[in-house]
C-alpha positions in Angstrom: -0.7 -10.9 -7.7 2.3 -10.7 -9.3 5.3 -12.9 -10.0 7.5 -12.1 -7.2 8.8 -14.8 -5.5 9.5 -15.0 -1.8 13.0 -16.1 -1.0 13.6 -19.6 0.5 14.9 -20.1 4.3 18.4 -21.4 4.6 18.5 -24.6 6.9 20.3 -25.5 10.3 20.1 -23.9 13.8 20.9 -20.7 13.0 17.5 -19.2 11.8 16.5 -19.2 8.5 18.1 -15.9 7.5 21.7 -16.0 7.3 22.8 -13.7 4.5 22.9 -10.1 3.8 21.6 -11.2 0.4 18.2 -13.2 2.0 17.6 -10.3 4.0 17.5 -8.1 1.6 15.2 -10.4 -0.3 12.9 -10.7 2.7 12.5 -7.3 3.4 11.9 -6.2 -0.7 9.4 -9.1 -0.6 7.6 -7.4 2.8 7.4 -4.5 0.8 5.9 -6.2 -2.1 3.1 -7.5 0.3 3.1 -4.8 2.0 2.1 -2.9 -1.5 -0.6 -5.8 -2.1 -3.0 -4.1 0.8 -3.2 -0.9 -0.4 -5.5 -0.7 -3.5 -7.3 -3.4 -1.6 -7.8 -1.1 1.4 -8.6 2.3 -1.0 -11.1 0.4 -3.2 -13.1 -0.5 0.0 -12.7 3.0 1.5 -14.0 4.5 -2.2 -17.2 2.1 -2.2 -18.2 3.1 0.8 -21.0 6.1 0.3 -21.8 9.3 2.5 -20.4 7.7 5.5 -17.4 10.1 6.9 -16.8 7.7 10.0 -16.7 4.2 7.9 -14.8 5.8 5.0 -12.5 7.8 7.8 -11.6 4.6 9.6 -10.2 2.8 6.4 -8.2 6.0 5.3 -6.0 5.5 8.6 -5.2 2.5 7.8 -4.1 2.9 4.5 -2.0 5.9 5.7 -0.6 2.9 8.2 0.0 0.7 5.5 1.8 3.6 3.4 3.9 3.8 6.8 4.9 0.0 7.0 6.1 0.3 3.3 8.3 2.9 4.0 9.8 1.5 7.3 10.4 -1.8 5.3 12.1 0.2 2.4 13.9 2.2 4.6 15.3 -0.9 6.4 16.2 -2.5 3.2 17.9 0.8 2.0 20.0 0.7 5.6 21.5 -2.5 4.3 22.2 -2.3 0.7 19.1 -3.2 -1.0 17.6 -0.7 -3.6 13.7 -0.5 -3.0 11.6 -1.3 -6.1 8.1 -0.8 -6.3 7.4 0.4 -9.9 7.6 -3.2 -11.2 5.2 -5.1 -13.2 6.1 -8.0 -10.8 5.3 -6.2 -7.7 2.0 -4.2 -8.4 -1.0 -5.8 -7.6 -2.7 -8.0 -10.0 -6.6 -8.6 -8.4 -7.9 -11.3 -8.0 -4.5 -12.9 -6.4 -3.5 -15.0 -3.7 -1.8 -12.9 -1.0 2.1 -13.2 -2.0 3.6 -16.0 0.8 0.4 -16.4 2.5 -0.6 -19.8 3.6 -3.3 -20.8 3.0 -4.2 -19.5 0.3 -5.7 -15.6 1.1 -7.0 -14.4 -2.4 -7.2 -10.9 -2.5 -9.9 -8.9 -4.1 -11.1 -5.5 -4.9 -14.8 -5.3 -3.8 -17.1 -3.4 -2.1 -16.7 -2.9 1.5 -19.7 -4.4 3.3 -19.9 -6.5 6.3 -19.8 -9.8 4.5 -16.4 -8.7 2.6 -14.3 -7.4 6.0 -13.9 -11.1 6.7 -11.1 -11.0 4.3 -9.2 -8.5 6.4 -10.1 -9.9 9.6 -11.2 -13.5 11.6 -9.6 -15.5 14.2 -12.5 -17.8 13.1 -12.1 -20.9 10.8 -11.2 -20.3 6.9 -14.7 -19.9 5.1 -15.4 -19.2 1.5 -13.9 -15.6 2.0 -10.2 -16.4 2.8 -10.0 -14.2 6.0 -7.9 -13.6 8.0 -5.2 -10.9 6.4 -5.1 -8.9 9.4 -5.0 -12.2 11.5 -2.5 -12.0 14.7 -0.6 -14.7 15.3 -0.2 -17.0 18.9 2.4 -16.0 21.5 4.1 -18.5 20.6 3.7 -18.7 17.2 7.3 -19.6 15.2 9.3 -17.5 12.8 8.1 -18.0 8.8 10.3 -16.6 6.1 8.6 -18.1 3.5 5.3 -19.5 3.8 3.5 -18.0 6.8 0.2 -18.1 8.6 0.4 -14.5 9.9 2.2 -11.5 8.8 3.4 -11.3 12.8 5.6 -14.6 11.7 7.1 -13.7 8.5 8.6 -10.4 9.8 9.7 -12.5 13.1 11.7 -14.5 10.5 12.9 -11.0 9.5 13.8 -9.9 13.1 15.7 -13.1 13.4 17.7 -12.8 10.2 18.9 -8.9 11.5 19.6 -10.2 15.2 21.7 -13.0 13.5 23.9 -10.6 11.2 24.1 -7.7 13.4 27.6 -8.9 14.5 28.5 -8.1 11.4 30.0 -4.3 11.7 29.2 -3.6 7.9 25.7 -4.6 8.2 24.5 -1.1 8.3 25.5 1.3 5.8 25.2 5.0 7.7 25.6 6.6 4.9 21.8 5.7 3.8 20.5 7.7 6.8 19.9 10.9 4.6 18.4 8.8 2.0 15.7 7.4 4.3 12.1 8.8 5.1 13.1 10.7 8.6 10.6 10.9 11.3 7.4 13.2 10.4 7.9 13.2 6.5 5.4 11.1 5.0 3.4 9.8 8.0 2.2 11.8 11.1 1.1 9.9 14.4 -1.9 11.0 15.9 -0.3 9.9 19.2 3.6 9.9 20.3 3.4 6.6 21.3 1.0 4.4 18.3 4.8 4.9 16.5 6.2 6.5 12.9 8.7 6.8 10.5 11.8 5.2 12.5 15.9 5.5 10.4 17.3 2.7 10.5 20.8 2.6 11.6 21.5 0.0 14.1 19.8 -3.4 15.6 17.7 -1.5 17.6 16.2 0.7 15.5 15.5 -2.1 12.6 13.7 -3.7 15.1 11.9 -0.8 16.1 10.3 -0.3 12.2 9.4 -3.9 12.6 7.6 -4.0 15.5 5.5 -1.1 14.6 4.6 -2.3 11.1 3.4 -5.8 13.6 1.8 -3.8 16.1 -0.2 -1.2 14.2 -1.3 -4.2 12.2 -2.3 -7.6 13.6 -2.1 -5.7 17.2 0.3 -8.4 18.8 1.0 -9.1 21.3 -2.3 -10.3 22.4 -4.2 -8.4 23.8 -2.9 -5.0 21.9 -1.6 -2.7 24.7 0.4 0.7 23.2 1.6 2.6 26.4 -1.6 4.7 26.3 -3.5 2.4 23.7 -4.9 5.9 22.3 -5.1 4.2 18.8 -6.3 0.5 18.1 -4.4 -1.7 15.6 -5.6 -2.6 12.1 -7.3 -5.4 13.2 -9.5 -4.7 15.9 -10.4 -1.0 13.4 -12.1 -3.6 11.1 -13.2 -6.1 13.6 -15.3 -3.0 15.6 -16.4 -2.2 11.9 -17.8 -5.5 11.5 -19.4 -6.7 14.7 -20.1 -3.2 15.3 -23.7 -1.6 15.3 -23.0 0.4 12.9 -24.3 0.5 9.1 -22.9 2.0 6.2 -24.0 2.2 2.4 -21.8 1.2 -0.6 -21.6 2.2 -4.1 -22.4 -1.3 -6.6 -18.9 -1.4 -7.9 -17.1 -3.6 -10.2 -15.7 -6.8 -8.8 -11.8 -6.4 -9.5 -11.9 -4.1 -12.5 -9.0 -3.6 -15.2 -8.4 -1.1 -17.0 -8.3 -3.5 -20.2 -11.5 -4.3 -19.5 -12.8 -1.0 -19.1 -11.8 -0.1 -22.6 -14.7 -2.5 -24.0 -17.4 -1.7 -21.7 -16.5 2.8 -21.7 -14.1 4.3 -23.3 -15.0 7.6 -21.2 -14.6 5.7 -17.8 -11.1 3.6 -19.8 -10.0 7.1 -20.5 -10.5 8.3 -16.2 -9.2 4.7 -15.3 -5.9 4.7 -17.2 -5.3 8.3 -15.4 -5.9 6.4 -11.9 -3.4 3.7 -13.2 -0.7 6.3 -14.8 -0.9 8.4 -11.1 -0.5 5.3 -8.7 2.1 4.0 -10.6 4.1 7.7 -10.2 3.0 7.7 -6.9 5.1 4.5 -7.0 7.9 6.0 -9.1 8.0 9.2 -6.4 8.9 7.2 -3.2 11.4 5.1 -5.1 13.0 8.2 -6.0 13.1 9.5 -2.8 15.1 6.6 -1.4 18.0 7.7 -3.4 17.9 11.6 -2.8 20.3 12.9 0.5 19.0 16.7 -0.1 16.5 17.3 2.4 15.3 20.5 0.5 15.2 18.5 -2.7 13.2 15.3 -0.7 10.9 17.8 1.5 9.9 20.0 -2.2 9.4 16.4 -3.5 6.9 15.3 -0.7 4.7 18.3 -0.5 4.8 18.3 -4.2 4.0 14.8 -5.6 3.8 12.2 -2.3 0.6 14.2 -0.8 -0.8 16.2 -4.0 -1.1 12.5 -6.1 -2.8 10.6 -2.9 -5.2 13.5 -2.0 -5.6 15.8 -4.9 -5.4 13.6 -7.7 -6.5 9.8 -7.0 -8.9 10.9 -4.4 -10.8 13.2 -6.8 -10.8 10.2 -9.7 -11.5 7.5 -7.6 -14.3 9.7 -6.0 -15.2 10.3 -9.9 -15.6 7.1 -11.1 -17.5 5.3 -8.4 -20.5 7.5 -9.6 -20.3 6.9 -13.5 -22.0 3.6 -14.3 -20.3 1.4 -16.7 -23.7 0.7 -19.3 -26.9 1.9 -19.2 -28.1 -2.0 -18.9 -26.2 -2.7 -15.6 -26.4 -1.6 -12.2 -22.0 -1.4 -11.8 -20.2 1.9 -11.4 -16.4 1.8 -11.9 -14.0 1.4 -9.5 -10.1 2.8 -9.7 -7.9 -0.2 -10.8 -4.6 0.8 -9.5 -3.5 -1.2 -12.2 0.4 -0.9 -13.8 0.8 1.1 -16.0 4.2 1.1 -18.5 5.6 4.8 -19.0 7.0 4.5 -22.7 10.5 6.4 -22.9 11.5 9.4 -24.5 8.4 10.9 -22.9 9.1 11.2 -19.1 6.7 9.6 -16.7 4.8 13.3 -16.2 4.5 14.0 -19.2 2.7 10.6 -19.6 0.1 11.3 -16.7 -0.2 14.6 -18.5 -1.4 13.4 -21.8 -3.8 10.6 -20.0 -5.7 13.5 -18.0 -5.8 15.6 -21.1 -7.2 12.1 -22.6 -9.6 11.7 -20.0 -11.1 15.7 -20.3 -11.1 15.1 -24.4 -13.2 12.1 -23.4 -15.8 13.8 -21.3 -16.0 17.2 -23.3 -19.4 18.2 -23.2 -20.6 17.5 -20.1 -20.0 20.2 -17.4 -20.1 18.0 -14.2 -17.2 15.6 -15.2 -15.1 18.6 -16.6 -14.9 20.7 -13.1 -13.1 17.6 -11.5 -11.4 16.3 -14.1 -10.1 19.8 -15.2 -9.0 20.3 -11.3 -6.9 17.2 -11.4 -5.3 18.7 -14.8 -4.5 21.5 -12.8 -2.9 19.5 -10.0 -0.8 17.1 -11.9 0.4 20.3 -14.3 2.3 21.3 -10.5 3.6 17.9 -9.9 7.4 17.8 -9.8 9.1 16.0 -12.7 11.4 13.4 -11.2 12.8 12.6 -14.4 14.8 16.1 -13.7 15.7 15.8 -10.3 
């Protein structure tokens, strides 16, 4: 992954969060590893071919995943930190060790077969694939800020630090709350109960976002019971889809492909690719933004605009694109998206960027009829994207 570092514990009896300042580290560093499961999640939900109810389950948890990043984010936001997620040091690198994660978890973007959900899941013994990512922890399991066994742990060490400094009456500045993602804005539950966007105002709300971001993920507590248990956490949705009887299909795509590298193998494929790259990384740009805009016309013209056109109208089509072009005629690979960083070069603003890569992409593929109906209905969708740079 990257080069973010997670922030030491202090030391004595007093938890191992005791400033504003390590708090606000913690919680930019959850939403850094929060950010590391994403294109691990999508690159498994693209391989997976012709099967709606495989493919399906993955896409709710990646919507879950886009959830805990903006509970974290609004959290930090509630107590002075400035999300970042449009950082060279916090976007995925593949293959990486999960950021804090001990032992070692390396993270990979690969197909999604059986074999490969035992890096999401396992309450089994390490093997060869690192599992465990969506691992709950033990009831009794203690706090770890820094290097942790679960996910469940570190953001106990979280909890900790915010039950700590809560007696301090400037902990939580209200004057965030129209800043934050409000409740139905970016994530929709299918059930009142499984949890959603939470503000974060008070002690009992921050713990609120952090449960859910716990519970929808590793499940705990052990056994996972919701109120109504209508929807099952992350882990038990991939450990159904792998002891399951069940079979799905997968497209033969790159082991953790770069952009870089598809400039050597196809330049038509480098040309689709770098779009992929450009979009994620204004995805990334979009929800920073939002975090510093009070106007809820101006946030709600922003989601409908950007947040859901560049997940579903734009890197759904490419990725769906590039899965079927093989890389060579000598090898059996099709491409995968990268979700790579990509660097938007001033004076040009970051749109006008992901315009001229699309255009790129459609000069690439001119001539063949197939590639130019999707890539020409992408153009058309990124050409109603909302400039941020203006807002």
């Amino acid at each position: 992954m990257s080069a973010i570092k997670i922030p030491k514990p202090a030391s004595g009896d007093k938890g191992p969060i005791q400033t504003v300042e390590s708090l606000q580290e913690h919680l930019q560093f959850a939403m850094a590893v929060e950010l590391s499961t994403i294109p691990l999640y999508l690159y498994g939900m693209y391989s997976v071919n012709n099967d709606n109810a495989v493919s399906g389950a993955v896409r709710g948890v990646v919507v879950e995943e886009m959830l805990h990043l903006c509970l974290a984010g609004n959290a930090l936001l509630a107590v002075g930190g400035t999300p970042k997620l449009y950082d060279p040091e916090i976007i995925p690198k593949y293959p990486a060790p999960m950021p804090g994660r001990k032992p070692d978890l390396i993270l990979q973007l690969r197909e999604m077969t059986k074999e490969n959900l035992q890096t999401y899941i396992d309450s089994a013994p390490l093997t060869k694939y690192a599992p465990q990512l969506e691992l709950p922890e033990a009831a009794d399991a203690p706090a770890q800020p820094d290097e942790y066994n679960t996910l469940g742990q570190f953001y106990l060490a979280i909890e900790q630090g915010f039950q700590f400094l809560s007696s301090n009456p400037n902990l939580f500045n209200l004057a965030t709350i129209p800043a934050q993602f409000p409740p139905d804005s970016v994530f929709f539950p299918k059930f009142e109960d499984e949890g959603g966007i939470v503000v974060v105002q008070d002690l009992p709300s921050a713990l609120t976002a952090l449960t859910t971001i716990v519970h929808q993920g590793e499940g705990n507590p052990r056994p996972f019971v919701g109120p109504d248990k209508d929807e099952k956490d992350h882990y038990d949705i991939f450990l159904d889809l792998q002891s399951g009887g069940q079979t799905w299909n997968t497209f033969p795509v790159a082991l953790n492909p770069t952009s870089d590298q598809y400039l050597t193998q196809n330049t038509q494929i480098y040309a689709v690719s770098r779009t992929v790259d450009a979009s994620f990384c204004y995805l990334l740009l979009t929800l920073e933004k939002l975090w510093t805009i009070s106007s809820p016309d101006v946030r709600d013209n922003i989601i409908g605009g950007n947040f859901f056109q560049l997940m579903t109208g734009i890197l759904g089509p490419l990725s769906g694109f590039l899965v079927q072009q093989q890389i060579s005629p000598t090898s059996k690979e099709v491409a995968g998206p990268c979700f790579g960083y990509y660097k938007f070069d001033p004076p040009a603003s970051a749109l006008q960027k992901l315009k001229q890569e699309i255009q790129s992409a459609i000069t690439a593929y001119a001539g063949n009829p197939n590639a130019l109906a999707t890539l020409q209905g992408v153009q058309q969708t990124i050409n109603g994207l909302v400039d941020i740079a203006t807002v």
